[in-house]
KEKE-128479 format. One record per residue (C-alpha): residue number from 1; x, z, y. Coordinates in Angstrom, 3 decimals, padded with zeros to 6 digits, m for minus. Layout:
REM KEKE-128479
R kolmar       xx       zz       yy
R    NUM        X        Z        Y
...
END
This chain:
REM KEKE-128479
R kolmar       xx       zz       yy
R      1  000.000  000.000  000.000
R      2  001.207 m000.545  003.763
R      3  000.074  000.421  006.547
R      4  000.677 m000.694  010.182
R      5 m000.689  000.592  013.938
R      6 m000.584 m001.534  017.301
R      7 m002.349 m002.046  020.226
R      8 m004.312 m005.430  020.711
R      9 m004.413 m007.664  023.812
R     10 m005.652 m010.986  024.921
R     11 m003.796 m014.313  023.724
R     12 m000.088 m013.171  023.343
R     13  003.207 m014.246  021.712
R     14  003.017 m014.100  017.793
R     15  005.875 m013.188  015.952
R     16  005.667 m015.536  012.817
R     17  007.826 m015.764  009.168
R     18  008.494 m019.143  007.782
R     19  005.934 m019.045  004.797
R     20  007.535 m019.088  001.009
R     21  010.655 m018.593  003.406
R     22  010.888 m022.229  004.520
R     23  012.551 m022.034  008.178
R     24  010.890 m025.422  010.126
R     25  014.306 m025.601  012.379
R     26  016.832 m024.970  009.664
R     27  014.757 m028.230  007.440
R     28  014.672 m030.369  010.206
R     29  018.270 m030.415  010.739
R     30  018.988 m031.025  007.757
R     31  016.803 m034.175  007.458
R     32  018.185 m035.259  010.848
R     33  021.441 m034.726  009.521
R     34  021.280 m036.364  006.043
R     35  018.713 m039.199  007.816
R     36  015.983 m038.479  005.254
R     37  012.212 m037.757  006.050
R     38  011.412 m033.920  004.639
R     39  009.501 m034.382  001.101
R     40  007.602 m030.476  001.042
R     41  008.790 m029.418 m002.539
R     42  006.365 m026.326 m001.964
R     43  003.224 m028.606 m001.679
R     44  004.352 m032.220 m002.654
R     45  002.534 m035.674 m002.809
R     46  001.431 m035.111 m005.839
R     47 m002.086 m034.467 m007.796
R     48 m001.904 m030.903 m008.006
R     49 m001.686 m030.604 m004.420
R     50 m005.592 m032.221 m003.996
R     51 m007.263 m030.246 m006.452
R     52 m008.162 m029.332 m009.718
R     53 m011.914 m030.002 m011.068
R     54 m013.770 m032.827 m008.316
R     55 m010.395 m034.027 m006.979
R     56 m008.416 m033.046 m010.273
R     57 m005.619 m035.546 m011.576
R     58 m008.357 m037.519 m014.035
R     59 m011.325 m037.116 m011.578
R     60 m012.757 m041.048 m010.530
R     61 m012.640 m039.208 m006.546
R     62 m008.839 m039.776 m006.557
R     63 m008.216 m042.705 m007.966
R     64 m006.391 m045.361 m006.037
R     65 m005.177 m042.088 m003.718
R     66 m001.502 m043.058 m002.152
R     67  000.045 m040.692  000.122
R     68  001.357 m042.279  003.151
R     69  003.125 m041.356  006.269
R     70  001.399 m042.419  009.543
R     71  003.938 m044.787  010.440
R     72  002.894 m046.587  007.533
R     73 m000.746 m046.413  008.461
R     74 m000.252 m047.571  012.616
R     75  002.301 m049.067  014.476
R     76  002.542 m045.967  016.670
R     77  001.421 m042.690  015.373
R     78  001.128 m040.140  018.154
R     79  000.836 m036.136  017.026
R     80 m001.872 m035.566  020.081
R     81 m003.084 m038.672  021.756
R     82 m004.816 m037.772  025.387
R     83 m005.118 m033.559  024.393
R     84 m006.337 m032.212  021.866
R     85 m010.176 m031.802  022.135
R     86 m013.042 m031.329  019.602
R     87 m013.749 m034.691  019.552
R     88 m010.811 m035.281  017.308
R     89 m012.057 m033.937  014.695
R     90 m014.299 m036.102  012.064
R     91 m014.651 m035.026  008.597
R     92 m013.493 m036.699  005.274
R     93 m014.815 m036.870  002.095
R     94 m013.780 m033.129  001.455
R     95 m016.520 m030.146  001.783
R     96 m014.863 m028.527  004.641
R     97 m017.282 m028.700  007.510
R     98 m016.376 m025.265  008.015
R     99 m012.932 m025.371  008.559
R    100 m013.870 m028.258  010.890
R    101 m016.192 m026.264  013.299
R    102 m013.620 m024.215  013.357
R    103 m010.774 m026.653  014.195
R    104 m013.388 m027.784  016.749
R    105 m014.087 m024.899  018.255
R    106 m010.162 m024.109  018.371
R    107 m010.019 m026.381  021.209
R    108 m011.759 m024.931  023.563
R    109 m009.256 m022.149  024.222
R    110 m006.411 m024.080  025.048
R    111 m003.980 m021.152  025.079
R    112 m004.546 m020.130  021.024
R    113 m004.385 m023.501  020.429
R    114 m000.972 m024.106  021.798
R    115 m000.038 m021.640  019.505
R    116 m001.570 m022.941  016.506
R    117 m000.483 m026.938  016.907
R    118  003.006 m026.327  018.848
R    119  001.653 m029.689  020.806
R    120  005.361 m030.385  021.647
R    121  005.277 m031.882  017.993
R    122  005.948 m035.600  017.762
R    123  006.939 m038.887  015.648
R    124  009.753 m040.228  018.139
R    125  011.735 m037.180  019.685
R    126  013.722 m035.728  016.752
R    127  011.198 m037.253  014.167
R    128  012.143 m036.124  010.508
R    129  008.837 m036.547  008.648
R    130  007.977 m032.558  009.171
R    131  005.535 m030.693  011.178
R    132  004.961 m027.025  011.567
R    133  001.550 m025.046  012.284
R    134  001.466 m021.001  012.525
R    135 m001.630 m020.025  011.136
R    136 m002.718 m015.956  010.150
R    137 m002.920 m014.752  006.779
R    138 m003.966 m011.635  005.901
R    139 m002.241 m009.267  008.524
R    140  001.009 m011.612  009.481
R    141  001.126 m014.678  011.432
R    142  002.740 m016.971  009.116
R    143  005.383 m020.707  010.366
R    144  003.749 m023.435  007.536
R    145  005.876 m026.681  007.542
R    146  004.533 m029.844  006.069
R    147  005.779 m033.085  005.513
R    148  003.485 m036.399  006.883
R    149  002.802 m037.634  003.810
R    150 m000.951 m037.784  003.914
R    151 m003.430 m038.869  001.009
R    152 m005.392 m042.253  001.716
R    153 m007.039 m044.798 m000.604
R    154 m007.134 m048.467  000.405
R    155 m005.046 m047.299  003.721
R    156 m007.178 m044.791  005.194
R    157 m007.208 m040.943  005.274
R    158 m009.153 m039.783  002.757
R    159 m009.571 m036.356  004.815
R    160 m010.237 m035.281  008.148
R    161 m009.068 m037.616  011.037
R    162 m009.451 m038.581  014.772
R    163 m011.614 m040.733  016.333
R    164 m008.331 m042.541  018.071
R    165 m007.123 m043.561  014.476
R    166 m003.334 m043.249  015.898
R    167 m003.301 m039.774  016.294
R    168 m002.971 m037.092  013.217
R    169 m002.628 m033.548  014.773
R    170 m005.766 m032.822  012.739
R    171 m004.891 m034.269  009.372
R    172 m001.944 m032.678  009.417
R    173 m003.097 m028.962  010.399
R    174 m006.043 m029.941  007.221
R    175 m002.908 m030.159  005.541
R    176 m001.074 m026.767  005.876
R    177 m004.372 m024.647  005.694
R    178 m004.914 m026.339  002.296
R    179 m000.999 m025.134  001.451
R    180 m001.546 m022.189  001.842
R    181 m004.896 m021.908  000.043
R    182 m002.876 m023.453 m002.885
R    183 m004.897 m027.060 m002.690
R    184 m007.104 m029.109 m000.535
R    185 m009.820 m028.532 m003.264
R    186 m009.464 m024.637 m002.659
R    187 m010.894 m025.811  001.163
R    188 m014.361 m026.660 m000.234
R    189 m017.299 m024.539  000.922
R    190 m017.160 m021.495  003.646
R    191 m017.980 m020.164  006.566
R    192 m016.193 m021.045  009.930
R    193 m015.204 m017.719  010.512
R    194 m012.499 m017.814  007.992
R    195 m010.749 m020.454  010.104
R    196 m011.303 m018.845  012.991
R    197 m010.016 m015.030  012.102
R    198 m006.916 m017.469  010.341
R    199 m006.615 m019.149  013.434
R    200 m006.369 m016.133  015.704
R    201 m006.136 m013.234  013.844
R    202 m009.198 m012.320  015.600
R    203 m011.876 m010.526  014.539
R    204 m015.264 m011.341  013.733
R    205 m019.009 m010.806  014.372
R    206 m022.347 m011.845  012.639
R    207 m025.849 m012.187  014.073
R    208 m028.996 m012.927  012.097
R    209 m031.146 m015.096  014.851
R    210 m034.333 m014.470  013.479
R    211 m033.361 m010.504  014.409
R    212 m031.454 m011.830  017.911
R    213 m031.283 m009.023  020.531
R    214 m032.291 m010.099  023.579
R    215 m029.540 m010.350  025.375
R    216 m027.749 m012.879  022.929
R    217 m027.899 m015.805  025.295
R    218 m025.569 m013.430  027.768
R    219 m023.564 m012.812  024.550
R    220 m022.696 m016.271  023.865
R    221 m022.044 m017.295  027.708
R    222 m019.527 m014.273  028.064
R    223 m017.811 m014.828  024.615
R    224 m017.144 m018.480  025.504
R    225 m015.746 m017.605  028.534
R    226 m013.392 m014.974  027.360
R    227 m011.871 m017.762  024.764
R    228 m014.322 m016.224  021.173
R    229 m014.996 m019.047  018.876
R    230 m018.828 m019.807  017.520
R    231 m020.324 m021.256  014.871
R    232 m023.818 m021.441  012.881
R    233 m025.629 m022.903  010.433
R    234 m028.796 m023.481  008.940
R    235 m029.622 m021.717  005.605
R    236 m030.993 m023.248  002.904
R    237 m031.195 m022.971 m000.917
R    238 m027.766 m024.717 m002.832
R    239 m029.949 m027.338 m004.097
R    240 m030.277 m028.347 m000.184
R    241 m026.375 m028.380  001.080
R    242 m026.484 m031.002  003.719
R    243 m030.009 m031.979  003.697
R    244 m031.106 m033.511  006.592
R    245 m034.017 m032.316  008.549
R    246 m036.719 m034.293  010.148
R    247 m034.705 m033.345  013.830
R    248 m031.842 m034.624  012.188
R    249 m030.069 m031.367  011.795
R    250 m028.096 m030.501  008.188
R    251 m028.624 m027.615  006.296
R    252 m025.896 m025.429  005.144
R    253 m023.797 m027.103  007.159
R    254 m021.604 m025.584  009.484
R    255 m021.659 m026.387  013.459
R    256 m019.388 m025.519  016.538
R    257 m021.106 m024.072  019.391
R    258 m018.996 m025.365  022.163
R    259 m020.996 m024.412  025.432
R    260 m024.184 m022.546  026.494
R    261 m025.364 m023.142  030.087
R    262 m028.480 m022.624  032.639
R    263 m029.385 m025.915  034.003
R    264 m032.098 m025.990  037.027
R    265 m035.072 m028.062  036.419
R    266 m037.731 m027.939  038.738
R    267 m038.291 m024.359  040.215
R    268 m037.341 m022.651  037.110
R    269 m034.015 m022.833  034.397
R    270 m033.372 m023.669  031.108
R    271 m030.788 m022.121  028.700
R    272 m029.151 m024.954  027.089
R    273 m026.575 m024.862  023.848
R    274 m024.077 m027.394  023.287
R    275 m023.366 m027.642  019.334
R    276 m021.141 m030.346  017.316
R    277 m021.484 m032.019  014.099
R    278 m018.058 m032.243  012.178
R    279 m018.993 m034.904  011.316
R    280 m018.994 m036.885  014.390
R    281 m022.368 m037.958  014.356
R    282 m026.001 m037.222  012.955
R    283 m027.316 m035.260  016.148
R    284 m030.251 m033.294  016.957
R    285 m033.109 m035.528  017.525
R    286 m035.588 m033.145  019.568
R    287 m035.694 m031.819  023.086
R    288 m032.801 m032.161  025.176
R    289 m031.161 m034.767  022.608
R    290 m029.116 m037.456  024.046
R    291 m031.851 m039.723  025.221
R    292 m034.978 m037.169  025.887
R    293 m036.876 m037.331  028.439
R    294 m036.434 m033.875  029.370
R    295 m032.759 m035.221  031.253
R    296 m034.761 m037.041  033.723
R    297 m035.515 m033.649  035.724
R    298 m031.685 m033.592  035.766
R    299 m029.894 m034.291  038.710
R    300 m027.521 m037.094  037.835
R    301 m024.320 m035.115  039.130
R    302 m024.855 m032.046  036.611
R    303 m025.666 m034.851  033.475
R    304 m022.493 m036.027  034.288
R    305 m020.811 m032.630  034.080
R    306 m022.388 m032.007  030.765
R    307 m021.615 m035.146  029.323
R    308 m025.148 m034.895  027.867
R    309 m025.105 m038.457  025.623
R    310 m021.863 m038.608  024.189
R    311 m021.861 m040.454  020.533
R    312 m019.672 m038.428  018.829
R    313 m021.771 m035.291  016.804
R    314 m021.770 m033.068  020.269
R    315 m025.852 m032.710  021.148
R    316 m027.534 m029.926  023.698
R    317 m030.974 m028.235  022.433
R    318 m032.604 m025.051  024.088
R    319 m031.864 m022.300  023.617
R    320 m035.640 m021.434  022.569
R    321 m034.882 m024.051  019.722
R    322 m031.320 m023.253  018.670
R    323 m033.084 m019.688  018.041
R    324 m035.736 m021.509  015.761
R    325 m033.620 m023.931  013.911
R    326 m030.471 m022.071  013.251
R    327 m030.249 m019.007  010.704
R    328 m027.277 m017.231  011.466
R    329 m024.720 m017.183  014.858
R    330 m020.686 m016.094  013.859
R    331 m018.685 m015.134  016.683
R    332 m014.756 m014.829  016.258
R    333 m013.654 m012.390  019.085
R    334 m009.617 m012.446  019.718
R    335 m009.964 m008.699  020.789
R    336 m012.511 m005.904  019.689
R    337 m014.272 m005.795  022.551
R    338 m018.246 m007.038  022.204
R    339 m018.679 m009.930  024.071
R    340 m021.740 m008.252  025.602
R    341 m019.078 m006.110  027.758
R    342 m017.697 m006.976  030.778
R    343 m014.731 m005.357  030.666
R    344 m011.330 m005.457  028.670
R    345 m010.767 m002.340  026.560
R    346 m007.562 m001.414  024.936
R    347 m007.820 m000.979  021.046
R    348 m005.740  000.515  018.181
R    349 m005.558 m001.464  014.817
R    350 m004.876  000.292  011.129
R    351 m004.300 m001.836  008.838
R    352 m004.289 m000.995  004.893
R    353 m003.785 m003.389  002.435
R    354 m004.888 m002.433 m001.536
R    355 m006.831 m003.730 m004.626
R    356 m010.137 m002.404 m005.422
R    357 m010.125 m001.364 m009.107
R    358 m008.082  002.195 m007.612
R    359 m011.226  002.789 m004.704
R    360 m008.373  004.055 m002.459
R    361 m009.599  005.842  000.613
R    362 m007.794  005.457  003.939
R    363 m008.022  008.326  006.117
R    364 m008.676  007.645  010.174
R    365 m009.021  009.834  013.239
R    366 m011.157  009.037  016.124
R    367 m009.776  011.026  019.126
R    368 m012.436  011.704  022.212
R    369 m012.161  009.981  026.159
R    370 m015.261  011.898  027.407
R    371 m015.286  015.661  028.288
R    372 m016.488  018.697  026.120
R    373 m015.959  016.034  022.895
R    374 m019.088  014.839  022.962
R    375 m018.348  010.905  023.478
R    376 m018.399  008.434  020.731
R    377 m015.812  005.998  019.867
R    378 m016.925  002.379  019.002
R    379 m015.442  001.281  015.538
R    380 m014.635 m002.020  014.371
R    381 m014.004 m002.044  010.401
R    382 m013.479 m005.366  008.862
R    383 m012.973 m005.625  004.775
R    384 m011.255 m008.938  003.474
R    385 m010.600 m009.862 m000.001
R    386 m007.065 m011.571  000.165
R    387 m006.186 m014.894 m001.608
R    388 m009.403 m015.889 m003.435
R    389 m009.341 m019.068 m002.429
R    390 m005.752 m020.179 m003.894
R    391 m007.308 m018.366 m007.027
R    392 m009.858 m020.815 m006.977
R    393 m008.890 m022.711 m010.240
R    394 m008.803 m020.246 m011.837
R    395 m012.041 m019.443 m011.508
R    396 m012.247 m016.705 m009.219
R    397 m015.142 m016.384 m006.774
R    398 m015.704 m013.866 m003.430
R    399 m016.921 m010.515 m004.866
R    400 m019.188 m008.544 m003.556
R    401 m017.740 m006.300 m001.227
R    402 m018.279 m003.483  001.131
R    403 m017.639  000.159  002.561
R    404 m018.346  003.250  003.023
R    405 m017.066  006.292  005.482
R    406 m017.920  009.841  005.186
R    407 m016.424  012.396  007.554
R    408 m013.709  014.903  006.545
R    409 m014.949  018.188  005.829
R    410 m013.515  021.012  007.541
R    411 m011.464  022.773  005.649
R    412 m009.330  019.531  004.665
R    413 m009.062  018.448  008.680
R    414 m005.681  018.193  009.949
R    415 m004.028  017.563  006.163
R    416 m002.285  014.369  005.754
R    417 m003.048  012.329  002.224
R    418 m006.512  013.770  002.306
R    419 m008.325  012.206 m000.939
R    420 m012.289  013.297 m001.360
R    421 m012.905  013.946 m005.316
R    422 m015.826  012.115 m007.452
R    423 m017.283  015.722 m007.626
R    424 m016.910  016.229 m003.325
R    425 m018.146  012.753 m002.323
R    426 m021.298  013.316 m004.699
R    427 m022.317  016.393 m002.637
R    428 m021.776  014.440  000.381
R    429 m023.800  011.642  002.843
R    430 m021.763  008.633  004.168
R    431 m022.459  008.304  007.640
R    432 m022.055  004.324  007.321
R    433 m023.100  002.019  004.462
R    434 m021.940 m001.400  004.744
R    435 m023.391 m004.527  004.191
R    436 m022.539 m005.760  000.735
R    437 m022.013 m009.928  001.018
R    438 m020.141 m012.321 m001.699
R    439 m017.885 m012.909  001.321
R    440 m014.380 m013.511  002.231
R    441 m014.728 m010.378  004.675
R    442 m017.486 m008.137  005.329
R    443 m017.259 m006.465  009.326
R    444 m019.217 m004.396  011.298
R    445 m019.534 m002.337  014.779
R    446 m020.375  000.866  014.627
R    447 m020.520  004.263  017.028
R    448 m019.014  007.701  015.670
R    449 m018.148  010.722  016.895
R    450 m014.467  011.699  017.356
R    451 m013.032  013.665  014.055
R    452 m011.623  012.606  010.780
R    453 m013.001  009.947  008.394
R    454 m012.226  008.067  005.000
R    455 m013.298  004.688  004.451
R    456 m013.623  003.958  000.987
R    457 m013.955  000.068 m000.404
R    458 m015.667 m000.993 m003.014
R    459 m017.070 m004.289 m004.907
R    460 m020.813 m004.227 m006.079
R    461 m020.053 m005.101 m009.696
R    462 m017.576 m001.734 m011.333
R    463 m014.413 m002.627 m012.429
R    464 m013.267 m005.498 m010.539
R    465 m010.020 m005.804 m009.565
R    466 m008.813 m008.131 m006.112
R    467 m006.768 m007.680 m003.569
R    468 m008.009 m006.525  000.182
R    469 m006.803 m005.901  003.444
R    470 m008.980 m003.482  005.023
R    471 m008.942 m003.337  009.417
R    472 m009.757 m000.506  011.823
R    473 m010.376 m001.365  015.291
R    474 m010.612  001.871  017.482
R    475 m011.036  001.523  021.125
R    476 m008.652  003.998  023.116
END
């Protein structure tokens, strides 16, 4: 077990380790040197590295797949062609929507970005046939190098790629997130919030819509503005994964939410939502669509700012009927702080990293700001299994997870390695039950009062064994 303590701020500098110990600088030398383009051992151009069951070595979905470098596939590749925005991203043929909306929604806050992408990143200057992406896995910001070598069939990308076909910043970040998750098979099916905690190493918030408080509309605006990532989707039974509504909207699909605004029409306002489509296309068909009337009342000036009927999956709707349509709202916040706040607290992070099968309990203490002790402290608690994905051929699946805390009783406050007995915790009441989801992580808010508490995680089914990492978010 490890454990670690810091303070959390807004975007700041991350210090990264090569992953499997590959040093970006050190490789591309020695290509430079040797004039050879870098050929990624750890995650060659090779079957294994697609997938394992749908795009397995004998499955009909790769055959005729060549990897190719995109100076084979354009005369003049470019890394980031005119910025990096969320139009340049338009999924493959792979099931990763949601690491799509995420990508998407990435752009928008051009300062994590920068950080993800190193834009500097190019085919001329110093060009060796290897790119490097920082991503965050599990507690550590991680360097991931890849070579170019992309897989196509018949000379396209068979994966996610730009609209400008000369540029590959996307294709090639698709690339190291499915390195580290062992496969781009392993990418298939999730929830956007994944990429965006693995993006950021932020952390992350859920709201049900048909149970939206009514200030969510203010929630959204301010956690735009403050550089949160948001995404949603439309539930539906397996049988209906990407089933297209009569508005035109797909169902378990995953979306970017990329702006909400007030627009003036008449005497009164509207509360628009922009959302986008990985896809690219296949837009909302209802009010406030591209071409609906209701953008006549719209002076042309502010259409023009909201670039209201641009072909490319990016649609407005109201806010009344983003409420109806969509099922659930995610909301990726790169500090603690609830987006509902206007100010910026300072946090503390624990962070505990175990398997499940030993129930360890990890002790905290919540120290009072207010006078006489009688203030609570806003808690943060996120659970993550670790690695499940890259497991993925071997059959493993999210467990059910969750958490509970109880307080410490008296007579044990103040002891370090505190551990509550089978016999103690059944004579006692958690004062917080988790959610239980088949998730990668499972995170709530909650209010306490100062004192000592154990959390103790747990999986639904008994004697299942995975690894978590378990973070505490206490504001100061």
């Amino acid at each position: 077990m490890s454990t670690t303590a810091s303070t959390l701020g807004r975007v700041r500098a991350r210090a990264s380790v090569p992953y499997l110990d590959q040093d970006f600088q050190v490789l591309r030398n020695r290509c430079l040197s040797s004039g050879q383009l870098f050929r990624d051992p750890a995650f060659p151009a090779a079957p294994e590295s697609l997938g394992f069951d749908e795009l397995g070595p004998t499955s009909p979905k790769t055959t005729g797949v060549q990897w190719m470098r995109p100076r084979d596939l354009c005369s003049n590749p470019q890394f980031i062609a005119g910025g990096a925005t969320r139009t340049d991203i338009c999924q493959g043929s792979l099931g990763d929507c949601w690491l799509m909306a995420a990508i998407a929604s990435l752009t928008l806050n051009q300062d994590v970005l920068a950080q993800v992408i190193y834009p500097g990143q190019s085919f001329t200057e110093d060009y060796a046939g290897i790119f490097h992406f920082q991503l965050w896995q599990y507690g550590q910001w991680v360097d991931v190098v890849v070579d170019d070598k992309l897989p196509t069939i018949n000379g396209k990308l068979l994966f996610v790629q730009s609209a400008d076909r000369n540029e590959f910043w996307t294709a090639l970040l698709e690339k190291a997130y499915a390195k580290v998750n062992g496969s781009y098979e392993a990418l298939k099916g999730g929830c956007a919030i994944e990429g965006f905690e693995d993006f950021t190493g932020g952390i992350s918030e859920r709201y049900q819509l048909s149970e939206a408080p009514a200030n969510l509309f203010r929630v959204m605006k301010r956690a735009l503005k403050r550089g949160s990532l948001l995404s949603t989707a439309i539930a539906g039974h397996v049988d209906e994964a990407e089933e297209v509504t009569k508005e035109q909207l797909v169902k378990r699909h995953a979306y970017s939410v990329t702006a909400a605004v007030e627009v003036h029409v008449g005497a009164g306002q509207v509360q628009l939502v922009r959302l986008r489509n990985p896809w690219g296309h296949k837009e909302w068909s209802g009010a406030w669509s591209d071409e609906s009337r209701e953008w006549s009342s719209v002076p042309p000036q502010v259409k023009a700012k909201l670039n209201h009927c641009a072909d490319d999956g990016e649609f407005w709707m109201s806010y009344t009927d983003f409420k109806e349509q969509y099922s659930k709202l995610e909301i990726c916040n790169l500090i603690p702080d609830a987006p509902s706040h206007s100010r910026v607290g300072h946090w503390d992070l624990w962070q505990f990293e175990a398997t499940f099968r030993s129930n360890r309990q990890f002790l905290i203490k919540l120290s009072s700001k207010g006078q006489g002790g009688t203030r609570t402290c806003s808690v943060l608690v996120g659970l993550m299994q670790k690695n499940v994905r890259k497991q993925k051929q071997l059959g493993c699946h999210f467990s059910n997870i969750g958490f509970a805390i109880y307080p410490v009783p008296k007579e044990y406050a103040g002891r370090k390695g505190v551990h509550l007995s089978s016999e103690a915790l059944s004579r006692m009441r958690a004062v917080i039950r988790s959610e239980q989801h088949p998730m990668r992580e499972v995170c709530q808010r909650f209010e306490l009062l100062p004192g000592e508490y154990v959390i103790i995680p747990s999986t639904h089914e008994p004697n299942q064994e995975s690894s978590f990492l378990l973070r505490v978010f206490c504001e100061k």
